[in-house]
C-alpha positions in Angstrom: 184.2 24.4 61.6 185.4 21.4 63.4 188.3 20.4 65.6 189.8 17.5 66.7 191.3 17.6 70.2 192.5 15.3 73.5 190.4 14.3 76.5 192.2 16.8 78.8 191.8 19.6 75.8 188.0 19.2 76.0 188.1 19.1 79.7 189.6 22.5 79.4 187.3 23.7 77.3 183.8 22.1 79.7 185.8 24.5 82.3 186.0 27.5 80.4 181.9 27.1 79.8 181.3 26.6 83.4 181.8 30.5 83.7 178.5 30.9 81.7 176.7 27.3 81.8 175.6 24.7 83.4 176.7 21.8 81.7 174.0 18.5 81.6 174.9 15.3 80.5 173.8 11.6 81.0 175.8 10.4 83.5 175.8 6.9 85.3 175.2 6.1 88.8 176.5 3.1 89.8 173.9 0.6 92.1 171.1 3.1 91.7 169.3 1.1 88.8 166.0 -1.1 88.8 167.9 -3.9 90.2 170.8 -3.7 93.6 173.1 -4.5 91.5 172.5 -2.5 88.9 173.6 1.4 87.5 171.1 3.8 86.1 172.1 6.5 83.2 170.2 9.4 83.5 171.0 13.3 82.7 172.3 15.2 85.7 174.9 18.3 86.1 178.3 17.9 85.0 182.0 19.0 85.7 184.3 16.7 83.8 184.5 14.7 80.8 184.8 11.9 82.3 181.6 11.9 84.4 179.8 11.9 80.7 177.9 8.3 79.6 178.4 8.1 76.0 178.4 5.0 75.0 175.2 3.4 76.1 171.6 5.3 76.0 170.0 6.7 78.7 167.2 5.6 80.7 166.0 8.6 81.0 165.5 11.4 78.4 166.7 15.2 78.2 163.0 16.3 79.6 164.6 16.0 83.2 166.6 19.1 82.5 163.2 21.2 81.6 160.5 18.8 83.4 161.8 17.9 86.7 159.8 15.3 88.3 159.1 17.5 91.5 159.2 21.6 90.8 158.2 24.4 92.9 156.3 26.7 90.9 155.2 29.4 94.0 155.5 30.4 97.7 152.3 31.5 99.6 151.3 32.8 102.8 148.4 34.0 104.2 147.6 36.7 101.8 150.6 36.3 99.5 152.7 34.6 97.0 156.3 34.9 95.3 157.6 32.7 92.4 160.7 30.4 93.0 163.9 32.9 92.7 165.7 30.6 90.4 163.3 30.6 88.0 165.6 32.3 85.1 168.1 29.8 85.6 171.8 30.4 83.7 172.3 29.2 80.8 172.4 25.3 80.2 174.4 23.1 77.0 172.6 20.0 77.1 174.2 16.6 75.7 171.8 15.2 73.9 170.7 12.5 70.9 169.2 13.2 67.8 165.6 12.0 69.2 165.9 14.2 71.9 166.5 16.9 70.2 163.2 16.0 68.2 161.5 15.5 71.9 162.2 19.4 72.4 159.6 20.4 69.4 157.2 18.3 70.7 157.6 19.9 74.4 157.9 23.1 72.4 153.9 22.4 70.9 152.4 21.7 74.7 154.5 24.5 77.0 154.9 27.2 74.2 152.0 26.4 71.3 148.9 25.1 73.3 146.1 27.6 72.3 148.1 30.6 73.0 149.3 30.1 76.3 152.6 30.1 77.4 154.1 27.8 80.4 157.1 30.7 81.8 158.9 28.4 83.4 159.8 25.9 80.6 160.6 28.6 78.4 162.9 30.3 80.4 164.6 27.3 80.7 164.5 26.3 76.2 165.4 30.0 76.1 168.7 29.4 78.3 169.6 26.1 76.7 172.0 24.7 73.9 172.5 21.5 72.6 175.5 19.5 71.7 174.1 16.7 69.8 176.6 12.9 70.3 176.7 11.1 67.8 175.3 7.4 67.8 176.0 4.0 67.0 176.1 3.1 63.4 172.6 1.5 63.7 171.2 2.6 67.6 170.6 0.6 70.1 168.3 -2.6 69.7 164.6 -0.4 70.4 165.4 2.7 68.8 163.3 3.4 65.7 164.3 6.6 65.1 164.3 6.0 61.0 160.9 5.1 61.3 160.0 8.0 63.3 161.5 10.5 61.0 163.8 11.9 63.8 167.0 10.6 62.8 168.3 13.6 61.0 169.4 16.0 63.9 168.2 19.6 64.1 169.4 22.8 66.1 172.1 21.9 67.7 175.0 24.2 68.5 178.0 21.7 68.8 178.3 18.2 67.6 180.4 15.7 69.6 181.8 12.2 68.4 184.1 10.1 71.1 186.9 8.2 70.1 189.3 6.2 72.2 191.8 8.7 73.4 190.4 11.8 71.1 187.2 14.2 70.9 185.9 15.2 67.3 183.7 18.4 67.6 181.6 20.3 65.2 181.4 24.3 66.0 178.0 25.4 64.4 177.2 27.9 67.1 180.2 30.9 66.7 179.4 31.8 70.4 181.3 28.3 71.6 184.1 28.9 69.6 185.4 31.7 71.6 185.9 29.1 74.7 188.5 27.3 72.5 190.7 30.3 72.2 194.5 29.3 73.4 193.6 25.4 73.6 195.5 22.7 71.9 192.7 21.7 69.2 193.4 21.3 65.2 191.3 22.0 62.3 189.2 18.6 61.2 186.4 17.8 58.3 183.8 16.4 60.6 180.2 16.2 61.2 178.1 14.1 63.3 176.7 10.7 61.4 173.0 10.4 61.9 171.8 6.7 62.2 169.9 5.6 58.9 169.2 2.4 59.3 167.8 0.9 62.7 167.5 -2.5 63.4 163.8 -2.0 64.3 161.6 -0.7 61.8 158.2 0.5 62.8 155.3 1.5 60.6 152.9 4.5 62.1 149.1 4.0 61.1 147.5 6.4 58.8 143.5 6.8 60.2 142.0 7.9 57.8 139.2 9.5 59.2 136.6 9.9 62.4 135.2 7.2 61.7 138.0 4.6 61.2 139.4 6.5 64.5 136.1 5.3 66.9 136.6 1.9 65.5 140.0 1.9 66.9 138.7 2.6 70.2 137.1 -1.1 70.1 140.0 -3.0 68.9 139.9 -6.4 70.7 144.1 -6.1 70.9 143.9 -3.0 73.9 142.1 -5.9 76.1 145.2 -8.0 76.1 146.9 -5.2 78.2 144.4 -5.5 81.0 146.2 -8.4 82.3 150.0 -7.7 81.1 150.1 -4.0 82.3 150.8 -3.3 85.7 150.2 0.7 85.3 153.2 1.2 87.1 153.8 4.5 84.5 157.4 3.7 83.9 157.3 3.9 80.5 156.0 7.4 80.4 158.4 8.9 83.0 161.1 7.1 80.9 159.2 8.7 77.3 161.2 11.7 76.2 157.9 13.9 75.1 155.5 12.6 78.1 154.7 16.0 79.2 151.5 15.5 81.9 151.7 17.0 85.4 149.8 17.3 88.3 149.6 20.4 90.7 149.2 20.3 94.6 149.7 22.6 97.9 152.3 21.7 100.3 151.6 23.2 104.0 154.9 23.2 106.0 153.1 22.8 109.4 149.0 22.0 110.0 148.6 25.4 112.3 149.8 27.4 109.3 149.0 28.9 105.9 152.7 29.2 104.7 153.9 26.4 102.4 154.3 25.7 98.7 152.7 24.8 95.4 154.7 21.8 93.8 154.1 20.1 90.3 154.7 16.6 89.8 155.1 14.6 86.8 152.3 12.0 86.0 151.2 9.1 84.3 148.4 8.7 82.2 149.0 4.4 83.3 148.7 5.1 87.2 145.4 5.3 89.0 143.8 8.7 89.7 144.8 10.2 86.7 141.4 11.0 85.5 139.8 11.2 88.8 137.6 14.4 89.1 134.9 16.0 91.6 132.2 13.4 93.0 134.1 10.0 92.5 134.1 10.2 88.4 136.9 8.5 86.9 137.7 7.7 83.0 140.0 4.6 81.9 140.0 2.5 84.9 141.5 -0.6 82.6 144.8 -1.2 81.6 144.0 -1.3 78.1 142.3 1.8 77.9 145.3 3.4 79.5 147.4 1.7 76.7 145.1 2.7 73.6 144.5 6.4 74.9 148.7 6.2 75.3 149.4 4.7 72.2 146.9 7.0 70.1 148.6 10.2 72.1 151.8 9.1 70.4 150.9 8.3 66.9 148.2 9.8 66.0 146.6 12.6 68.1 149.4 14.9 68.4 149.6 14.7 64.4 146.2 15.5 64.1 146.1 18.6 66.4 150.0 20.0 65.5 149.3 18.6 61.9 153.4 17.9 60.8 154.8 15.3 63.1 153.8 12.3 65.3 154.4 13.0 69.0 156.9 9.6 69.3 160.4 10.0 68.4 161.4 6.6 68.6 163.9 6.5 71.5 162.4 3.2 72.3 163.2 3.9 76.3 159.4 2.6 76.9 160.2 -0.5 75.8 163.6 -0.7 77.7 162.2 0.4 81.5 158.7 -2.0 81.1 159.2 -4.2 84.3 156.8 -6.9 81.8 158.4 -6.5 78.7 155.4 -4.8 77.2 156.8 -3.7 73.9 155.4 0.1 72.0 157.0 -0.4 68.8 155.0 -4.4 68.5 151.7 -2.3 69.5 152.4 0.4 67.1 153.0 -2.4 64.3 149.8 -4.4 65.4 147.9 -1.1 65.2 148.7 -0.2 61.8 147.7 -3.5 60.7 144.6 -3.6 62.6 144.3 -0.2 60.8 144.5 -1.3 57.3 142.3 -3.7 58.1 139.4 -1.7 59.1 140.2 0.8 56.3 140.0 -2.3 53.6 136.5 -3.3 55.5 135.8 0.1 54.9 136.0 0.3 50.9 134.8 -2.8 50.3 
């Protein structure tokens, strides 16, 4: 059932929720963006409907609320250890985009699928956490190829939301939410969020074939290009909504003592060190390897190992934080005919 309802109606009704959630929302942040003058939207808590960013995308993606860049995962001492306290956090309702709401199966495949193991804190937070899916422009925004990514059509969501100029459309799927609109001024409406079928983007995924077809890609002359356009700065995977890589290290809190912390940290498959290991070894030390092993992660690897769905969603926030305009949906495109190409060498 859906309702339509005032600002200061759905105010109300964020307050009521506050009793049981933590609210999240993008939200913008006025000067705090790549340039002084510039604002950032990224997702952060929330206490008011008017701190909510719905008009423009986000730079960053939902994954903040279950990924933070820095986490504590354990206390230690000499002889001891205790997880973080807060690790069963209260319940969260998340704002989020269709893509995003894509992103979370993909996180779902590495924290809760990946050969049996289980990462507890990322499922204590997707067990805690509803989603009220806002509803986008007609076509997205100018990089978003969610049609061609198959992750326009919006899935497990509890609420829908639409914003109008001085009025709130929402969508009650979830019967637990409708019990914090008792006694508010709200009226019965036929509505349901619009998904985006048409982007102004279109991006075709490659179809390799087999093994074979797949080393060949490794040698494409195109991943060279990137050796000089890169800067492997790692923007666009802190800004990718299923990037899920981390890194662990110990934190002492003085030198003269064994007390101190174990933190995880997000990382970049682009920024050097990633692939360092014992004795000096390192893998990828190029640009363009970085890109290709990047590129194949998103559209083909994931597929291959999860077997229903590529790991992009088609956000396109890669190609709206590269500081060099590199662009992932042109690579993608260039790949799949590079693809075909091999593939037609292939048969004859």
């Amino acid at each position: 059932m859906a309702y339509r309802m005032n600002w200061d109606t759905f105010q109300e009704f964020l307050e009521n929720l506050s009793s049981n959630y933590e609210v999240y929302a993008p939200k913008k942040f006025p000067a705090q963006g790549r340039y002084s003058d510039s604002d950032i939207v990224r997702y952060s808590k929330i206490s008011g409907v008017d701190e909510i960013e719905f008009k423009d995308k986000s730079h960053y993606p939902v994954k903040e609320v279950f990924q933070p860049i820095t986490e504590t995962v354990l206390y230690f001492t000499d002889d001891d250890y205790r997880e973080p306290k807060n690790k069963f956090p209260k319940k969260n309702l998340i704002f989020a985009r269709a893509c995003d709401l894509h992103a979370m199966k993909r996180f779902d495949d590495i924290y809760l699928k990946n050969g049996g193991f289980e990462d507890s804190y990322y499922k204590s937070r997707r067990e805690n956490s509803h989603f009220i899916l806002m509803e986008c422009p007609e076509n997205g925004w100018d990089t978003c190829f969610c049609v061609s990514a198959e992750t326009n059509i919006p899935e497990e969501y509890s609420l829908g939301i639409k914003f109008l100029e001085n009025e709130i459309l929402l969508d009650v799927k979830d019967e637990e939410f409708r019990n914090y609109l008792n006694n508010l001024d709200i009226k019965e409406e036929t509505f349901e969020v619009q998904p985006v079928m048409e982007n102004k983007r279109v991006v075709e995924f490659p179809e390799i074939p087999n093994k074979d077809i797949q080393q060949q890609v490794k040698s494409l002359e195109m991943w060279n290009e990137f050796d000089k356009r890169c800067l492997a700065c790692g923007s666009c995977t802190i800004a990718c909504s299923t990037c899920t890589c981390f890194t662990t290290y110990d934190m002492n809190y003085s030198t003269d003592t064994n007390a101190g912390e174990r933190r995880r940290i997000a990382a970049s498959c682009h920024v050097d060190g990633f692939t360092d290991m014992a004795g000096g070894h390192s893998f990828r030390q190029k640009a363009g390897e970085r890109m290709r092993f990047k590129v194949m992660h998103k559209v083909h690897d994931h597929k291959a190992r999860f077997k229903d769905y590529n790991m992009c969603v088609g956000c396109g926030r890669c190609d709206d934080r590269c500081p060099v305009f590199i662009s992932f949906s042109t690579t993608v495109n260039k790949l799949t005919e590079e693809v075909k190409k091999l593939v037609a060498g292939g048969n004859k």
